[in-house]
N, C-alpha and C positions, 0 to 999 in steps of 0.2 A: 837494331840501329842504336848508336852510343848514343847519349841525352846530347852533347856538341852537336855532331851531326843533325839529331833531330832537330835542331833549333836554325840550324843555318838553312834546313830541306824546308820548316814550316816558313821561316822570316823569306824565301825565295817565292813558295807559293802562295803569302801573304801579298807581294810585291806584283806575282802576273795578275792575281787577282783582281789588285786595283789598278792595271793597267787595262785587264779586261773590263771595268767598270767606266772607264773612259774611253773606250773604241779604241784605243792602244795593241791593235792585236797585232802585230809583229811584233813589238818589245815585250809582250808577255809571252809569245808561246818563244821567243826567243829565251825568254828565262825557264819556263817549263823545261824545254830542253834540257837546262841545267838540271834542271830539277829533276827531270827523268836518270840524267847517266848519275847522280850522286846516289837516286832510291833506286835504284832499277833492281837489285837483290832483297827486296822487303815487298810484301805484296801491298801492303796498304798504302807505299807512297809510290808506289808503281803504277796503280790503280790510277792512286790520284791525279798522277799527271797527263796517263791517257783520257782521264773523263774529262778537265780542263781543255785539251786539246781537241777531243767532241766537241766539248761548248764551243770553242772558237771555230768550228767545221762549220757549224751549225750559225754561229753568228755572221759568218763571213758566205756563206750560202757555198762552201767549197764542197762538193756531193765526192772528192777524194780524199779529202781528210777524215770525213765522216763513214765514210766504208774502211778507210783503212783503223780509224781508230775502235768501230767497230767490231773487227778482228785483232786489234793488237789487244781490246780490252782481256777479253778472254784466254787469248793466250800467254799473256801478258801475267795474270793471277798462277797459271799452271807453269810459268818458266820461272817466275820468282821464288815459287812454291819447293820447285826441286831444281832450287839453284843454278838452272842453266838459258842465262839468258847474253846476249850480244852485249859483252862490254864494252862501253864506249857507244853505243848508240844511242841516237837524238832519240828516235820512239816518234818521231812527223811521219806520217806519208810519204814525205818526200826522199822514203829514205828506207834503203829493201830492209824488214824487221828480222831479218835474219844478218846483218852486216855486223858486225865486230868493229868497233872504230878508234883510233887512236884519241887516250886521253887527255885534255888540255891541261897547258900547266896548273893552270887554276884551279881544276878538278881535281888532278892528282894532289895538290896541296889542303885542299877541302876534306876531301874524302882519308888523308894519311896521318890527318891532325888530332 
């Protein structure tokens, strides 16, 4: 990951952070999200945002985010590992971890800069 990038992926999970520090958990895992399709090809900020995503499973007592992210963790290090992981996916539960998804402009301009 270029040092840009890293900085925009760290100042994103700096931001869910402290929305999860205020019971803000929609607008943080709302930003995870981002944060997942920008890292989703680096294991360690891939990781990252599925174990955020636990935390809010876990804080919101949701028993399907927490299985699913359970499962995304782990496969999640082995898809980023050998490069093949669904672009364009959120990485929520809410959302089959095998899905491919069209990227937002936002993203695409994030990630091309």
């Amino acid at each position: 990951m270029n040092k840009k990038l890293e900085r925009i992926f760290n100042q994103i999970i700096i931001d869910a952070k402290d929305n999860i520090s205020l019971g803000e958990y929609d607008a943080a895992f709302l930003l995870l999200e981002k944060a997942h399709v920008i890292g989703q090809l680096y294991v360690v900020q891939h990781t990252t945002t599925h174990y955020y995503m636990l935390k809010i499973g876990f804080l919101r007592k949701d028993f399907k985010e927490i299985i699913g992210q359970l499962v995304r963790i782990p496969l999640g290090i082995i898809g980023s590992l050998v490069g093949k992981v669904p672009m364009g996916n959120t990485g929520g539960s809410n959302v089959s971890m095998f899905k491919k998804m069209v990227l937002s402009d936002e993203i695409k301009n994030i990630i091309n800069k």
